[in-house]
C-alpha positions as MATLAB code, in Angstrom:
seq = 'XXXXXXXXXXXXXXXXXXXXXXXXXXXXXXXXXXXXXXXXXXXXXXXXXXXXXXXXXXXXXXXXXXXXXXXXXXXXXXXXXXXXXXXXXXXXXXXXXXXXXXXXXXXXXXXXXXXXXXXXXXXXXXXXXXXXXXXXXXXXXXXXXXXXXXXXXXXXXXXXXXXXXXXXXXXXXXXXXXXXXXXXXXXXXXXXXXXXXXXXXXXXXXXXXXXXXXXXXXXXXXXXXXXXXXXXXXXXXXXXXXXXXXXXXXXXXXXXXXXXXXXXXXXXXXXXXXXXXXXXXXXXXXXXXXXXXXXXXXXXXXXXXXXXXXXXXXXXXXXXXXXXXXXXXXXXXXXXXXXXXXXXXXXXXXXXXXXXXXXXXXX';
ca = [
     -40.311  -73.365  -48.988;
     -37.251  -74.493  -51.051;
     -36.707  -70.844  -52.055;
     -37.020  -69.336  -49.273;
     -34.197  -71.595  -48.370;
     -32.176  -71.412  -50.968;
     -32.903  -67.176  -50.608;
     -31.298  -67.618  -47.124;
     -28.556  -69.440  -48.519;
     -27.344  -67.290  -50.431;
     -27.557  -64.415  -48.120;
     -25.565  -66.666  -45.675;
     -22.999  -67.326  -48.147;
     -22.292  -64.274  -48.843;
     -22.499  -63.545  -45.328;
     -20.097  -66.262  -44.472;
     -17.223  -65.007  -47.405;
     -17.229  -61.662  -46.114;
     -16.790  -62.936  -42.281;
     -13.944  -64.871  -43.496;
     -12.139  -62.199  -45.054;
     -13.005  -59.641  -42.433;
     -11.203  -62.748  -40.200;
      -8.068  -63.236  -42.437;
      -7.488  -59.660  -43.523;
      -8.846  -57.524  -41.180;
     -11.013  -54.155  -41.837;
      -8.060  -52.232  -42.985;
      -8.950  -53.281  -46.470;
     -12.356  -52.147  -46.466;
     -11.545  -49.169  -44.493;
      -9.025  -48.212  -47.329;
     -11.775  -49.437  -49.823;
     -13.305  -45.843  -48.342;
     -10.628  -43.809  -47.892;
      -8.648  -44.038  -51.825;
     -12.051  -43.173  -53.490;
     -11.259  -39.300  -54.681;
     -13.693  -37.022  -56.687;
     -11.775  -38.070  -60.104;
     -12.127  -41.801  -59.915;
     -15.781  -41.412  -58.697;
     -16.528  -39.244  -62.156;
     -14.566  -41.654  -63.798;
     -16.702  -44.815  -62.816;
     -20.003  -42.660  -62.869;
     -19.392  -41.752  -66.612;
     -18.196  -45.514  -67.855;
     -21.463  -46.527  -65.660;
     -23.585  -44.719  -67.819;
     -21.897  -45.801  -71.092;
     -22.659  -49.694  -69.924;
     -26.039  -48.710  -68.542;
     -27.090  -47.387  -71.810;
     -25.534  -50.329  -73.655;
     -27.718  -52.835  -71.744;
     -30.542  -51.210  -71.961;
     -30.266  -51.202  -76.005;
     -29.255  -55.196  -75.386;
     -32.517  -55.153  -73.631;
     -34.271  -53.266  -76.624;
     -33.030  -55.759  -79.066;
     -34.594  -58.832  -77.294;
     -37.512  -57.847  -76.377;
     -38.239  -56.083  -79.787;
     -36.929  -59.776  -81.014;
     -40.039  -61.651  -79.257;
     -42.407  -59.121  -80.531;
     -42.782  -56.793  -77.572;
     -42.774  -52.972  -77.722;
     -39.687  -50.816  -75.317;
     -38.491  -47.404  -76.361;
     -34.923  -47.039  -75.127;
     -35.519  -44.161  -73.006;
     -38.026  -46.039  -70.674;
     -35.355  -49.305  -70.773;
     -33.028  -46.880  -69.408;
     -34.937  -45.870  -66.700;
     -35.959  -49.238  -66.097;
     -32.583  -50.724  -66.277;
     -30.874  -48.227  -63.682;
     -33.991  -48.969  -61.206;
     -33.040  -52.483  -61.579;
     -29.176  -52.166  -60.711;
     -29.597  -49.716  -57.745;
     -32.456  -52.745  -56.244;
     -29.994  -55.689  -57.202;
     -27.098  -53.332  -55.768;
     -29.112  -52.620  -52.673;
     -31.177  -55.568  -51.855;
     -29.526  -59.227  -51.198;
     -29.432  -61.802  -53.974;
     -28.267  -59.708  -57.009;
     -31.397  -60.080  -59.140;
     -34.522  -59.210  -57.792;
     -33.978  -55.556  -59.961;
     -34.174  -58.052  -62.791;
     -37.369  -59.446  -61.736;
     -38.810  -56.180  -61.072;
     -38.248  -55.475  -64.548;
     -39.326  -58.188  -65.987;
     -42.611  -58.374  -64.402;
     -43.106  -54.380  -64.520;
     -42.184  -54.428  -68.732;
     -44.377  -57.912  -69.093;
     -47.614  -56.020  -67.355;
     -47.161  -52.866  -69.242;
     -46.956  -55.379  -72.288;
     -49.654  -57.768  -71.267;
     -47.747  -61.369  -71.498;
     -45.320  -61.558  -68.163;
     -43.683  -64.677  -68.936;
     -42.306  -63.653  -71.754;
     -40.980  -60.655  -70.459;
     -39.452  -62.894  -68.329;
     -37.886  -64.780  -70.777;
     -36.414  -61.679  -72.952;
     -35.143  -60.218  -69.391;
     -33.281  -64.096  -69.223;
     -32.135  -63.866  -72.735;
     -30.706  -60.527  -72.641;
     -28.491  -61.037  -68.957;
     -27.475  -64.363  -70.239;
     -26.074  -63.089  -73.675;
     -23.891  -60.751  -71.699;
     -23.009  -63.876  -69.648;
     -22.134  -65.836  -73.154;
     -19.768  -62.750  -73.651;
     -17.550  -62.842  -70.263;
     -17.858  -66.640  -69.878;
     -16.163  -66.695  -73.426;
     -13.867  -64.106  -73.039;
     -13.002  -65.154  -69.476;
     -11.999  -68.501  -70.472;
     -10.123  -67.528  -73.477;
      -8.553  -64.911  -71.526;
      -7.527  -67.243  -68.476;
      -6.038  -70.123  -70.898;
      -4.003  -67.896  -72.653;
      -3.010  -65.454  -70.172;
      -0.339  -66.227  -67.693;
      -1.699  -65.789  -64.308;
      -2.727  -68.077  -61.342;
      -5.413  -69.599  -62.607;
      -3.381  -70.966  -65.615;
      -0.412  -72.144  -63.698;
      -2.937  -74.397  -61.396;
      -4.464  -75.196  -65.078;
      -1.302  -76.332  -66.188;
      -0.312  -77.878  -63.272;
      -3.306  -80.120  -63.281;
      -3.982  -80.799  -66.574;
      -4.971  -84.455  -67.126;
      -7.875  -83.412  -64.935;
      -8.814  -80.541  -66.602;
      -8.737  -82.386  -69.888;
     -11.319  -85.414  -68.129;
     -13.437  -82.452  -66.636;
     -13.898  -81.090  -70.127;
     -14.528  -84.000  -72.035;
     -16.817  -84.561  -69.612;
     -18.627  -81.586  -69.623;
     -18.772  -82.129  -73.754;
     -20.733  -85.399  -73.293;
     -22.789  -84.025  -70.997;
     -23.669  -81.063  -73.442;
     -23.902  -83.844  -75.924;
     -26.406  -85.581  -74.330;
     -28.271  -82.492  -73.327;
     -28.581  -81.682  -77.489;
     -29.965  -84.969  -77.912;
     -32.656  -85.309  -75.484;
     -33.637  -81.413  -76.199;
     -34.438  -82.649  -79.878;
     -36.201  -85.368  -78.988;
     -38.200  -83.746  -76.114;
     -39.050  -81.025  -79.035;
     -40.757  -83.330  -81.335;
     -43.299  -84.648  -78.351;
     -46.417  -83.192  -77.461;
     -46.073  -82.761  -74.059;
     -46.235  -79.273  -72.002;
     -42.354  -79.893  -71.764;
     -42.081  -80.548  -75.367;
     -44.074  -77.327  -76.374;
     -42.003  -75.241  -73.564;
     -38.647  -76.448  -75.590;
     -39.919  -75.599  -79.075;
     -40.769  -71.946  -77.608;
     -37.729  -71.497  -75.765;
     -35.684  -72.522  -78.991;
     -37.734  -70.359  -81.101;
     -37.415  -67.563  -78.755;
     -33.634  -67.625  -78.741;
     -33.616  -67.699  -82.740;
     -35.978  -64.712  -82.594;
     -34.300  -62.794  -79.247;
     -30.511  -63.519  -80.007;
     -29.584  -65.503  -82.989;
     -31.429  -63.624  -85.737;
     -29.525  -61.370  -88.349;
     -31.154  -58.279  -87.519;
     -30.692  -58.791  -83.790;
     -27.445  -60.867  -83.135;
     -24.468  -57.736  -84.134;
     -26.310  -55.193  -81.798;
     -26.230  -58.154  -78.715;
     -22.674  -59.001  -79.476;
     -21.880  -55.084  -79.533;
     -23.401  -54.277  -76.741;
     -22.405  -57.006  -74.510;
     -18.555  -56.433  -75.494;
     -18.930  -52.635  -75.031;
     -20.737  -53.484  -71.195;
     -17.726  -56.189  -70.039;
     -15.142  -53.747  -71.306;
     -16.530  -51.023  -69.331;
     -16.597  -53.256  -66.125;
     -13.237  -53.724  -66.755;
     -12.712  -50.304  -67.420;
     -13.750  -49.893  -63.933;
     -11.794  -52.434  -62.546;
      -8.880  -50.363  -63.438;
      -9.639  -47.341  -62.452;
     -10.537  -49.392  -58.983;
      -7.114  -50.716  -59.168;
      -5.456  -47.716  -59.818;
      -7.384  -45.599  -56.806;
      -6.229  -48.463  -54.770;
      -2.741  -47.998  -55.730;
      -1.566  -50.683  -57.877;
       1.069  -50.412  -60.623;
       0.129  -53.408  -62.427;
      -0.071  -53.697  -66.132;
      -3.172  -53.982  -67.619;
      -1.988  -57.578  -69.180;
      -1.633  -58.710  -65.787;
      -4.585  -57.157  -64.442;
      -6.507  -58.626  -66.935;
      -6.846  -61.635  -65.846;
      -7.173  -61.341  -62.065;
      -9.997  -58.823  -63.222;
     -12.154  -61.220  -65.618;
     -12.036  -64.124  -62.925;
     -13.290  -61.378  -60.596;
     -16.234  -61.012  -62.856;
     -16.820  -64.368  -63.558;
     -17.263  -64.237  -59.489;
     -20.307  -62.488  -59.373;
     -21.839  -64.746  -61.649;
     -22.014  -66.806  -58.203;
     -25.374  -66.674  -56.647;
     -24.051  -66.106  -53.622;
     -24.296  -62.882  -52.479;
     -25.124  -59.810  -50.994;
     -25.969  -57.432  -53.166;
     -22.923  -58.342  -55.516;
     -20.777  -58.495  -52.369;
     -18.689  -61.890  -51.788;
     -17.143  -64.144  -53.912;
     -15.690  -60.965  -55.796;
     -13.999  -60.180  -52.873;
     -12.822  -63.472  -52.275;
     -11.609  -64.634  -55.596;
      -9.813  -61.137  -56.109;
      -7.926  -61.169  -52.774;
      -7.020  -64.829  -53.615;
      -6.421  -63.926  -57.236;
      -3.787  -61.001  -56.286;
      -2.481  -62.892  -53.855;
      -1.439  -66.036  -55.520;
      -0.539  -63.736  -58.449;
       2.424  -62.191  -56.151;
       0.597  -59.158  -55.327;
      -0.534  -58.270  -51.866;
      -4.134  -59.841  -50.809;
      -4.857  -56.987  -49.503;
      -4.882  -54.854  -51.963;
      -6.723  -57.030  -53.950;
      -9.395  -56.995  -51.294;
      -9.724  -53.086  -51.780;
      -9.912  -52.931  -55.259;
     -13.027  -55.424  -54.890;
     -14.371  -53.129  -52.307;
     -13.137  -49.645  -54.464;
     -15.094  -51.690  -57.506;
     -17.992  -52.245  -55.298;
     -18.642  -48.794  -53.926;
     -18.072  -47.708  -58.343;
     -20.699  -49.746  -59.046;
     -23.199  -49.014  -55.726;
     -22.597  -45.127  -57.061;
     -23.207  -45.765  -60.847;
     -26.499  -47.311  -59.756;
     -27.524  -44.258  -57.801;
     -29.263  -42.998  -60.571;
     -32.109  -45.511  -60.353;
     -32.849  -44.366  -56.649;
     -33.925  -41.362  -58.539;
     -36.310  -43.237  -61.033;
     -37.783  -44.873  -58.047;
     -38.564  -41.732  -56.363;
     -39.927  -39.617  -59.111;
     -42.201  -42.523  -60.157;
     -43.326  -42.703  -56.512;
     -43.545  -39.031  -56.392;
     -45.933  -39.342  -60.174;
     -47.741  -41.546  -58.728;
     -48.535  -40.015  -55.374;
     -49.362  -36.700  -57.952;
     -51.866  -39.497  -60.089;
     -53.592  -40.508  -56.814;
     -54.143  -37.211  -55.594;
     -55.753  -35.822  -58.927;
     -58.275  -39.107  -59.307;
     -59.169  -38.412  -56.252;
     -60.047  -35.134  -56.951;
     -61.771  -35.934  -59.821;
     -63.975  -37.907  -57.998;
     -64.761  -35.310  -55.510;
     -65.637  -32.735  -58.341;
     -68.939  -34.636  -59.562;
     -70.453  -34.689  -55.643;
     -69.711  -30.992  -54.739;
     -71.082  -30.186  -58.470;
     -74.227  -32.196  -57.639;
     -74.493  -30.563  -54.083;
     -74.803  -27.151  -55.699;
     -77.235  -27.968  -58.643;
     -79.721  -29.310  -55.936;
     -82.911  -26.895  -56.382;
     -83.313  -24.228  -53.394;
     -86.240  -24.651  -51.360;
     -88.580  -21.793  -52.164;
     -88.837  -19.271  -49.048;
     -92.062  -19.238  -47.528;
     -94.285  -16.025  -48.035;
     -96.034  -14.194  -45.485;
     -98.998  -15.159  -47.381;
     -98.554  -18.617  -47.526;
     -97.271  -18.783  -44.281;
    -100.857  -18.067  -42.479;
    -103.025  -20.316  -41.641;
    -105.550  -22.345  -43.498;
    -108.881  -23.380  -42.299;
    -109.746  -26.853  -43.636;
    -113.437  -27.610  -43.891;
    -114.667  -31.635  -43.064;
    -115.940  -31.405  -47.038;
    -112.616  -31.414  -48.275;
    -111.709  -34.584  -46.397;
    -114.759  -36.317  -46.831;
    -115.291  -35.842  -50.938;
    -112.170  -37.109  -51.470;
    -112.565  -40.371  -49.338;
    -115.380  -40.831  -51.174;
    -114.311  -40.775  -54.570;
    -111.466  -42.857  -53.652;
    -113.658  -45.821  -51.734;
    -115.941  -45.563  -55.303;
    -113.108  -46.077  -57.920;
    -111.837  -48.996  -55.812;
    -115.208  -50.853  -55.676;
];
């Protein structure tokens, strides 16, 4: 019941930011979101889509070959563009991810912890923006940092804050490890997992690598959003507006990655002294980039469905094959002669010996 709810909350938050928008800005924004896309831009965010496609997949290859499982690149590939075209067409942003998870831990034979590598892998490329972001955001000038600045004895309590807490958290993790509870044997997996997965020396360069090479291409989008949309920005100036963007649709409140991004970049441009509403069609530009770079799993799905469809079809004939075989190795019925076909005269002696013999041998 709770997720259900919280399923429906997210929809509805989503829901609700886009309403707002639509309410503040109008539908110019997304109508322009529609009209600025041109054949160059789309090739453009196709080809970088690819590039960070393939990177995650090979992120995805290094975890799960980490924890011991088996995944050829080629299928991750295939596996990872089904997964962005569901999360880019279904609500809630990750339910490509569990797809993937569960389809890669039944191929495998241990689902939960194919669940755990799919974790793993999206939250190292979280790790990457989060730290980036931040970095990016304190140094940076833009909005955020002037309302950073400008509140800054807060900022410094919220962090200290959130260093204790992480404290804490460290501290009852390594005692919880050393019990012998379910809990306790869940921590020591998860921690050996993340050695195995993320932290270990033949694994850790490839993650970094490939999650810097997949947040510089979805900035590299970004850019080429902002430029179909028209803005003359500089990149050091976009660059922040763009990585708070992305730290957006972290939120898990959405529709299909449609939201807070739009709401945190028409703020963002906005309070940054650009207009709102170009902000609000970049987001949307960025959007329809990344709905088309995900096309390309529409296509896995349908050529699996059409394999399969081709699989059930030839079992099925290959059960049919056996009866019809069977059918025509049944002997023929010998045709009756003319001879055997007249009639034959029985005599009562041939009844009667018989009954005979066989009332004898049972007495």
């Amino acid at each position: 019941m709770n997720r259900s709810i919280w399923a429906w909350v997210r929809v509805v938050g989503g829901m609700g930011i886009l309403a707002v928008l639509l309410w503040r800005l109008g539908t110019g924004a997304f109508v322009d979101g529609l009209r600025v896309i041109d054949g160059p831009a789309l090739v453009a965010a196709f080809s970088i889509g690819v590039a960070t496609t393939v990177f995650s997949a090979w992120r995805w290859c290094l975890v799960a070959r980490g924890l011991g499982m088996k995944l050829s690149l080629r299928g991750a590939i295939a596996d990872y563009y089904k997964a962005l075209f569901i999360n880019a067409a279904l609500p809630g942003g990750v339910l490509g991810d569990v797809d993937r998870a569960v389809q890669h831990g039944r191929d495998e034979g241990d689902v939960g912890k194919s669940v755990r590598a799919v974790v793993l892998e999206r939250t190292a490329g979280q790790v990457v923006l989060i730290s980036v972001g931040v970095t990016v955001l304190l140094t940076v000038p833009s909005p955020v940092l002037s309302h950073l600045e400008a509140h800054a004895r807060w900022l410094a309590l919220a962090a200290a804050s959130i260093v204790g807490v992480a404290a804490l958290l460290v501290v009852v993790f390594g005692r919880l490890r050393s019990g012998a509870s379910r809990w306790a044997h869940a921590a020591r997996t998860g921690v050996s997992e993340v050695r195995a997965g993320l932290l270990a020396r033949r694994n850790w360069p490839g993650v970094v690598l490939a999650s810097t090479v997949v947040l510089l291409g979805h900035l590299a989008t970004f850019v080429v959003a902002a430029r179909a949309a028209g803005s003359t920005a500089s990149l050091l100036r976009l660059a922040p507006l763009m990585l708070l963007a992305l730290l957006a649709m972290t939120l898990p409140v959405n529709i299909g990655g449609w939201g807070p991004r739009e709401g945190v970049t028409a703020w963002a441009f906005g309070a940054a002294g650009l207009s709102a509403t170009q902000g609000l069609t970049i987001a949307v530009v960025y959007g329809l980039f990344a709905f088309v770079a995900a096309l390309p799993g529409l296509v896995v799905i349908i050529v699996r469905a059409l394999a399969r469809a081709r699989a059930r079809t030839a079992e099925k004939a290959a059960h049919a094959v056996p009866a019809v075989s069977a059918i025509a190795t049944v002997p023929a019925v010998p045709a009756i002669s003319a001879v055997s076909a007249a009639p034959v005269i029985v005599s009562p002696q041939m009844i009667t010996l018989p009954m005979r013999e066989l009332v004898g041998s049972s007495a």
